[in-house]
C-alpha positions in Angstrom: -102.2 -222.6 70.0 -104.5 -219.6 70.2 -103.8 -217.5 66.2 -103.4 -214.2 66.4 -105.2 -211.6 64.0 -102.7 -209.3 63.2 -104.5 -207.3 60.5 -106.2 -205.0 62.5 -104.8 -202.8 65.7 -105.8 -204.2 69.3 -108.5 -202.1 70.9 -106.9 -200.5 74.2 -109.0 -201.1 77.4 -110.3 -198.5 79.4 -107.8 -196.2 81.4 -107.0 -197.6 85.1 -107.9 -195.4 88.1 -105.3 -193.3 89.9 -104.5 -193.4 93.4 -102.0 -190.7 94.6 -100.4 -191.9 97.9 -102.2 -190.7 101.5 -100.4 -187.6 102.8 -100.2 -187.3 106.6 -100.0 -184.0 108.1 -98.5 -183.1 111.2 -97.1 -179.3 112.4 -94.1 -179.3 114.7 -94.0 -176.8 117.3 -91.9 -174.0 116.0 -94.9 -173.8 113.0 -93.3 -176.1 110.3 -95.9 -178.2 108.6 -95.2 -181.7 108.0 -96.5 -183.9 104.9 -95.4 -187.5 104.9 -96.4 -190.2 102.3 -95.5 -193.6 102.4 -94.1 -194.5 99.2 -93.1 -198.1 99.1 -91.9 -199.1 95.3 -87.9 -198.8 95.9 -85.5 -197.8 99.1 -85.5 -194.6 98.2 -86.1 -191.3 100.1 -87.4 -187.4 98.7 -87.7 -184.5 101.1 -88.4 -181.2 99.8 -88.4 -178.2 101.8 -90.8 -175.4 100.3 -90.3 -172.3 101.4 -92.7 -169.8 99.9 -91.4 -166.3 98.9 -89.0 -166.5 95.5 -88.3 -164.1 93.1 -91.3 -162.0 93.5 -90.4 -161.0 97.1 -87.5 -159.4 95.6 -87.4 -155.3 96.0 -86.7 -154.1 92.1 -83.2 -152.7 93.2 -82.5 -156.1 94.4 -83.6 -158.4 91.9 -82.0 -161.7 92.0 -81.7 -161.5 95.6 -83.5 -164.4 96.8 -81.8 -166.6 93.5 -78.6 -165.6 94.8 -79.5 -166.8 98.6 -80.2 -170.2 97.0 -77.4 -170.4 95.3 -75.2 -170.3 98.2 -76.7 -172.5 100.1 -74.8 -175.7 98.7 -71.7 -173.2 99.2 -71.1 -174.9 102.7 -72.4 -175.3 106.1 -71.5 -175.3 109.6 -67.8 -174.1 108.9 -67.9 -176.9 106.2 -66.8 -176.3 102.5 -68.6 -176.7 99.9 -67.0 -179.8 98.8 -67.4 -181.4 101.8 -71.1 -181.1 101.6 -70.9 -182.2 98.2 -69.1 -185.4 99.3 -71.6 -185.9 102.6 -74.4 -186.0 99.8 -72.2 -188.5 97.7 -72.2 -190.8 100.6 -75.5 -190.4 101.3 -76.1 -192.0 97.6 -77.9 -188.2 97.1 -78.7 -185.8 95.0 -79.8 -181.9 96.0 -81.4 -180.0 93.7 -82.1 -176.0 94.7 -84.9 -174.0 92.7 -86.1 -170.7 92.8 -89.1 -169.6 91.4 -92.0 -166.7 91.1 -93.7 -168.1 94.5 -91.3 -170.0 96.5 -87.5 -171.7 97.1 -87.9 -175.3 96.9 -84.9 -177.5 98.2 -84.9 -181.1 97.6 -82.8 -184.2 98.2 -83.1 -187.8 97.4 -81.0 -190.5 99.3 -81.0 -193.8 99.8 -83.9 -194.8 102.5 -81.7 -196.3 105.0 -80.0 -192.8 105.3 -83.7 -190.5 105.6 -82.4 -189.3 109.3 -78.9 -188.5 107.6 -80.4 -186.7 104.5 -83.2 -185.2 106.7 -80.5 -183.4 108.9 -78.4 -182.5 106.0 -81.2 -180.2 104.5 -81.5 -178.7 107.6 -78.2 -178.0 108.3 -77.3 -176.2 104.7 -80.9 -174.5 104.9 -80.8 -173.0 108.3 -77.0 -172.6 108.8 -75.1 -171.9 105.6 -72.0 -170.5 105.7 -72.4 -167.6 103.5 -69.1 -166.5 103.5 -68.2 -162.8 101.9 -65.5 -165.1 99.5 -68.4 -167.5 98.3 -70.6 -164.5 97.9 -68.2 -162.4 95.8 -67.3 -165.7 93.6 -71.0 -166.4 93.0 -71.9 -162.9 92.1 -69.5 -162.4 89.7 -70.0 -165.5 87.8 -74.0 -164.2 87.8 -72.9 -161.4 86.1 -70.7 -163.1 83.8 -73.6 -165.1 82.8 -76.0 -162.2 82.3 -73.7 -160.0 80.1 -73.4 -164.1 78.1 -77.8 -163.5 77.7 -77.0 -160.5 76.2 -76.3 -162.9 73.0 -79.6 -164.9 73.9 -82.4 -164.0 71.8 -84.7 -166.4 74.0 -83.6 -164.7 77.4 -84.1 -161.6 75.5 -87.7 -162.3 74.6 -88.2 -163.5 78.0 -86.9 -160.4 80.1 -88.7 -158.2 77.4 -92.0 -160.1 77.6 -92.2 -159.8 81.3 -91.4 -156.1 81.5 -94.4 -154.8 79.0 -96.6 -157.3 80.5 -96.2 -156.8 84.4 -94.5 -153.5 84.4 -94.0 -152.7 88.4 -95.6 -155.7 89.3 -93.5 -158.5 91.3 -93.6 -160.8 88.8 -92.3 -158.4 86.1 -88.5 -158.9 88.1 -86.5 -161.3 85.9 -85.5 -163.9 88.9 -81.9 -164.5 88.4 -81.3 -160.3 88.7 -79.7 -157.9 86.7 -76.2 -156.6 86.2 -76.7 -153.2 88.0 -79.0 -155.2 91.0 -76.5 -158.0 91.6 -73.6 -155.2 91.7 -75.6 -153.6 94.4 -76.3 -156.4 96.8 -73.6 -156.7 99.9 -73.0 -159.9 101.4 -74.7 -158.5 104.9 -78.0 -158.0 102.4 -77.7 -161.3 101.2 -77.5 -163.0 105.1 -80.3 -160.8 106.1 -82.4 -161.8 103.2 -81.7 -165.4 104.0 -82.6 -164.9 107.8 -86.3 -163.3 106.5 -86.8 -166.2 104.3 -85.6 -169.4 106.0 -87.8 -169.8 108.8 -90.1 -172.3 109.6 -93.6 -170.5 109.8 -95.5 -170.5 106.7 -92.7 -173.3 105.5 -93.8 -177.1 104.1 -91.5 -180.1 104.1 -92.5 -183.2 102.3 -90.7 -186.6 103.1 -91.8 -189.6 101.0 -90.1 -193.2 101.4 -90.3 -196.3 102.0 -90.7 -195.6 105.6 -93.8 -195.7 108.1 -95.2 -192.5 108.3 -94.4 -192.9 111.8 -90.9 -193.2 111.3 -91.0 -190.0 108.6 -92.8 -187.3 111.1 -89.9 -188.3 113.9 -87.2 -188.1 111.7 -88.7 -184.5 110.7 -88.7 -183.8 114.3 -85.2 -184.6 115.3 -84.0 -182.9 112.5 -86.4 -179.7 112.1 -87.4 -179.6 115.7 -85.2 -177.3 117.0 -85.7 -174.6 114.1 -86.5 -171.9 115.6 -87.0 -168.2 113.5 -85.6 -164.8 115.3 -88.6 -163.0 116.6 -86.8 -159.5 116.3 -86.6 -159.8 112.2 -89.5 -158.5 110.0 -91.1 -161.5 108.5 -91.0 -162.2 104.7 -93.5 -160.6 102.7 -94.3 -164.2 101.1 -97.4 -163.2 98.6 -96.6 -160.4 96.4 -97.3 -162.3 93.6 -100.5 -162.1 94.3 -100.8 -158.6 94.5 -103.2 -157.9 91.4 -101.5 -157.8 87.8 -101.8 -154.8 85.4 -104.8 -155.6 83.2 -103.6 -154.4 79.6 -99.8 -154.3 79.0 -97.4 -151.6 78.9 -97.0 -151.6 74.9 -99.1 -153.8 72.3 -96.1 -154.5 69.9 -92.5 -154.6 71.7 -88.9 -154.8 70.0 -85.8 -155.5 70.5 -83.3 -154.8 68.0 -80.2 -157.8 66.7 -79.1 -156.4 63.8 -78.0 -159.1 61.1 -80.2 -162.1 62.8 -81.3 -164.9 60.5 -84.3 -165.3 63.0 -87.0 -163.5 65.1 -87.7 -164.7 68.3 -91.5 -164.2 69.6 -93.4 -164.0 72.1 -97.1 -163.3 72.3 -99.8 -163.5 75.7 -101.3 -161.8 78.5 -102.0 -162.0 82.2 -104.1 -164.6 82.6 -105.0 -166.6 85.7 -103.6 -168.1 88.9 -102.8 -171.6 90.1 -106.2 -172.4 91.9 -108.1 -171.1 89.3 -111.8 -173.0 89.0 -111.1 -173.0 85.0 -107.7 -174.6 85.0 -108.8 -178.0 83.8 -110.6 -176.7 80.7 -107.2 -174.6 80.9 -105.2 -177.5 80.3 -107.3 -178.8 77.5 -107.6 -175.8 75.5 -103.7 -175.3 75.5 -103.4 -179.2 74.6 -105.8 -178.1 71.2 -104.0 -174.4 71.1 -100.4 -175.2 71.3 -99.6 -177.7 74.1 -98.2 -181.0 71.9 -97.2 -181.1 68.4 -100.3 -181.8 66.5 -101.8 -178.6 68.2 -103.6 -176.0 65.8 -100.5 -173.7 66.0 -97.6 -176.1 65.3 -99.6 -177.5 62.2 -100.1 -174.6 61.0 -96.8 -172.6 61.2 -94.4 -175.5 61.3 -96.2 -178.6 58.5 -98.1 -175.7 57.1 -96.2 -172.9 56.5 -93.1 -174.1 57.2 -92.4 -170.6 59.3 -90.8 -172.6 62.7 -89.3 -175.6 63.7 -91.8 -175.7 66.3 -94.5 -173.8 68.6 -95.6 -173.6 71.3 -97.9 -172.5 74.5 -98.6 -172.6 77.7 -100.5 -171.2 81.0 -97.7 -170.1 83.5 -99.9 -170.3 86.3 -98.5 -169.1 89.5 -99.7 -168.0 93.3 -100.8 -164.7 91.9 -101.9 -164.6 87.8 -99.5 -166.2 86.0 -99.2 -165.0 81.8 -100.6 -167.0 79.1 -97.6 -167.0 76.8 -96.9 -168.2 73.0 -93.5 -168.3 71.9 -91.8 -169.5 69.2 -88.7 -168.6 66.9 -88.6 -167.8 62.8 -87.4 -166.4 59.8 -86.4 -162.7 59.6 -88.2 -162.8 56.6 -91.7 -164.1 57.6 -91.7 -162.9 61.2 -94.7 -160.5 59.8 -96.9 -163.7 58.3 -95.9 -165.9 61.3 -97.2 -163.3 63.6 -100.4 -162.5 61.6 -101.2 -165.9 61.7 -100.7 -166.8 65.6 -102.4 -164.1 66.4 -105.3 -165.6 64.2 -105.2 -168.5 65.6 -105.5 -167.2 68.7 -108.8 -165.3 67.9 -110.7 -168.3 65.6 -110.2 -170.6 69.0 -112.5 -168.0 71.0 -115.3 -167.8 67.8 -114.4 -168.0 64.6 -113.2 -172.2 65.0 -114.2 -173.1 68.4 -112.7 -176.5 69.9 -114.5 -179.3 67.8 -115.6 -182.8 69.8 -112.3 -184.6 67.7 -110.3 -182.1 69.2 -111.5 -182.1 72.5 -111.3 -186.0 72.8 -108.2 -186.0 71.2 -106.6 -183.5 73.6 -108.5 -185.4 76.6 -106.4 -188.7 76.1 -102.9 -186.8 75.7 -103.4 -185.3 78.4 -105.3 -188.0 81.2 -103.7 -191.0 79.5 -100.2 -189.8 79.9 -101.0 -188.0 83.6 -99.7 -191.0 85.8 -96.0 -190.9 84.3 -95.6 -187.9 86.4 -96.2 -189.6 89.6 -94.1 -192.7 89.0 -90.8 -191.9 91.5 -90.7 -190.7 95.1 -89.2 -187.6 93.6 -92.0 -186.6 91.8 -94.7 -187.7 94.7 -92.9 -185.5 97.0 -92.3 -182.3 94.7 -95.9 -183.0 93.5 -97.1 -182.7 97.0 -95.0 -179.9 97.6 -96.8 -177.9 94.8 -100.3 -179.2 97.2 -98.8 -176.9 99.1 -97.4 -173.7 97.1 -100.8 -173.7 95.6 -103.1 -174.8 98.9 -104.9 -177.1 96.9 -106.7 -180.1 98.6 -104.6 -183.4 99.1 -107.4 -185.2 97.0 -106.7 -183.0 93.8 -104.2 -185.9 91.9 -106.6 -188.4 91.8 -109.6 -186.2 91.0 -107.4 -184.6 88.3 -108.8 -187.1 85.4 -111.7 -187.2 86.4 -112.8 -183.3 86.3 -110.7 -183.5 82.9 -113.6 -185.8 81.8 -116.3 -183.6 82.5 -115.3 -180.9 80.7 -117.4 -179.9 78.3 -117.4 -177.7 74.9 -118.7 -174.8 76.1 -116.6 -174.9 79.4 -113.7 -174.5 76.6 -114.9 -172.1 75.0 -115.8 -170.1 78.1 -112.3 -169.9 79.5 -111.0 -169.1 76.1 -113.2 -166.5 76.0 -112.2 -165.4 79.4 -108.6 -166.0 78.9 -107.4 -165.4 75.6 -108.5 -161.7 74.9 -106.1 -160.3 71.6 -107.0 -156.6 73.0 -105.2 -157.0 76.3 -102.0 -159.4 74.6 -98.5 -158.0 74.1 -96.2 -158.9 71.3 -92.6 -159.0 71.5 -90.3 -159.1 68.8 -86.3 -160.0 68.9 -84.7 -159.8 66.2 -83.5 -157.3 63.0 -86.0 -154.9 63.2 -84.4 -153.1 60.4 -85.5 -155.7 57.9 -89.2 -156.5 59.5 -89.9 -153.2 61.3 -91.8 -151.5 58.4 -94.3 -154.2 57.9 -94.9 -154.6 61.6 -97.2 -151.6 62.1 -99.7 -153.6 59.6 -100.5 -155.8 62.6 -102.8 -153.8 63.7 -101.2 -154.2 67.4 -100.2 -150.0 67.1 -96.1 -148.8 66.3 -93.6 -150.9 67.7 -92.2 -149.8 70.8 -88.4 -150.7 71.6 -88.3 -152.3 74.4 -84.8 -152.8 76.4 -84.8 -156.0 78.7 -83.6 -155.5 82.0 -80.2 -158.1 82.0 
């Protein structure tokens, strides 16, 4: 029997290649593009329906508009009731998810594969033919603004509302996407069918069907079910792309507030606008986050959570979106050492540009979190077919999956310190603070970030 030497580690092999699944591409008649893959692990079926537009096509009076037209659109179908729709997705062995973001509504349902034409005409049906009855609507709306005047207690949603505002002011992405109070109020149930007749047609809309199916089979299902879609020539067509209208270049205030009096903690949040989706830099992106902020041995989390012991944990990230999306930081600590906290993310932030660029260790170290881990996010048909979805939100090439790792491996030390001098720029970064100002307001000018500015979040 062959001994084994259990003194010393085993040394790993070298990482497998990745091969995302072939997409096929087909475009029915009425202008809906088709992307099918052929994903044969289990009996299972994904379709997503992407339909590009989301919050930022919201006017500002009618924030939350396009959030509220997703939310109804599980509210029933065809003259059915929401119930029965939950129960034909029951049956169906399914589950529906509805999401609204910046850039686009994204509807998805898994079912068993042996009921693709069933699930396939399902998310056409409550897509294209909701009910939207006045009763649902006024239901809905009201427990919106139920929850909204609940965020009012939310130091995070605070933060998050705040941060937005001083950083995009008037821009589209500066509308917080589940609406406000006084914007919901205002929004009639004829608004809401209008809105949904703008957004859901089938130009300029994708729909991704992965399963264990021929892709044969996949693009005739889509056919028989989506087919027959047809948009109404005599409405104004959805202004998809106003994210990408271009973002204010300096924020609205340096150093933000908003008051709690008597809270034990500050919540934070520090960035700027940085860079969009198909950005040529996003790679090097993803690695100096990974090193910034992005997993828990970053420079930030070791030095305000093991080092100072100021958070239980923070962290970054690059929102990137259609249009430029914000570099943000955010994290949550003591009243007392919001001031320190703050003075030393900030610092952070500038040594990573100059002062302490990205060492080799670092850079390696980030490299395998990131490319060794990248194929768990690729191992169900859900996650093929959203990830192809987000192919095409962003109109990036079918090939980008599997040349992800490798344009990770060619990024070099000055490629990282180039986009963190083009990306991370202190002068042009907002601060917001949430929390009692009264007992941290005096040492905030010291920052150097100017007087702090209250700041009132639109909820």
């Amino acid at each position: 029997m062959r001994r084994v030497d259990r003194s010393r580690l085993p040394v790993p092999g070298p990482p497998g290649a990745f091969t995302f699944p072939r997409i096929e591409r087909a475009r029915l008649s009425n202008g809906l593009e088709v992307r099918a893959i052929a994903h044969r692990s289990v009996p299972v079926a994904a379709m997503v329906l992407l339909v590009p537009g989301g919050s930022s096509a919201d006017t500002p009076d009618r924030a939350g508009l396009a959030s509220l037209v997703a939310d109804l659109l599980d509210e029933g179908s065809r003259g059915r009731s929401a119930l029965e729709v939950s129960d034909r997705i029951a049956r169906l062995g399914g589950d529906l998810d509805v999401e609204v973001g910046p850039d686009a509504i994204v509807v998805s349902l898994t079912v068993l594969d042996r009921f693709l034409p069933d699930g396939l005409a399902l998310v056409h049906e409550i897509c294209t033919v909701p009910n939207l009855a006045g009763a649902d609507f006024e239901r809905v709306r009201r427990l919106r603004i139920e929850r909204l005047r609940q965020l009012r207690d939310h130091p995070s949603a605070l933060a998050d509302r705040a941060f937005a505002q001083v950083l995009y002011q008037s821009h589209p992405y500066a509308q917080p996407g589940h609406g406000t109070a006084a914007s919901l109020g205002a929004v009639t149930v004829e608004e809401v069918r209008a809105c949904h007749a703008r957004t859901f047609q089938p130009g300029g809309a994708t729909l991704v069907v992965a399963s264990n199916r021929t892709v044969a089979e996949m693009l005739a299902g889509a056919e028989a079910a989506f087919g027959a879609w047809r948009g109404d020539p005599s409405i104004d067509p959805l202004q998809r792309d106003r994210g990408r209208e271009a973002a204010p270049r300096s924020p609205a205030v340096r150093l933000g507030v908003v008051s709690r009096p008597g809270a034990a903690q500050s919540e934070l949040r520090l960035g700027q606008v940085a860079a969009s989706r198909a950005t040529p830099d996003y790679h090097a992106l993803v690695l100096l986050n990974t090193v910034l902020g992005g997993q828990f041995v970053s420079r930030l989390n070791m030095n305000l959570r093991e080092d100072k012991g100021y958070t239980y944990g923070v962290r970054t990230g690059f929102d990137l979106r259609r249009g430029e999306g914000p570099f943000v930081l955010q994290t949550s600590v003591g009243t007392e050492v919001t001031v320190p906290a703050l003075r030393e993310a900030i610092r952070e932030v500038q040594d990573i540009r100059g002062a302490r660029p990205v060492t080799a260790d670092e850079l390696a170290l980030a490299r395998s979190s990131v490319a060794l881990g990248y194929p768990r996010g690729f191992e169900t048909v859900q996650q093929v077919a959203r990830s192809a979805a987000q192919l095409a939100l962003h109109e990036l090439p079918d090939s980008y999956f599997e040349e992800f790792v490798p344009r990770l491996e060619a990024v070099t030390l000055d490629d990282i310190a180039a986009v963190a001098a083009r990306h991370l720029d202190p002068a042009r970064m907002a601060t917001v603070v949430v929390g009692d100002i009264d007992k941290v307001g005096a040492p905030l000018a010291d920052l150097g970030l100017g007087e702090p500015v209250t700041v009132v979040p639109p909820i």
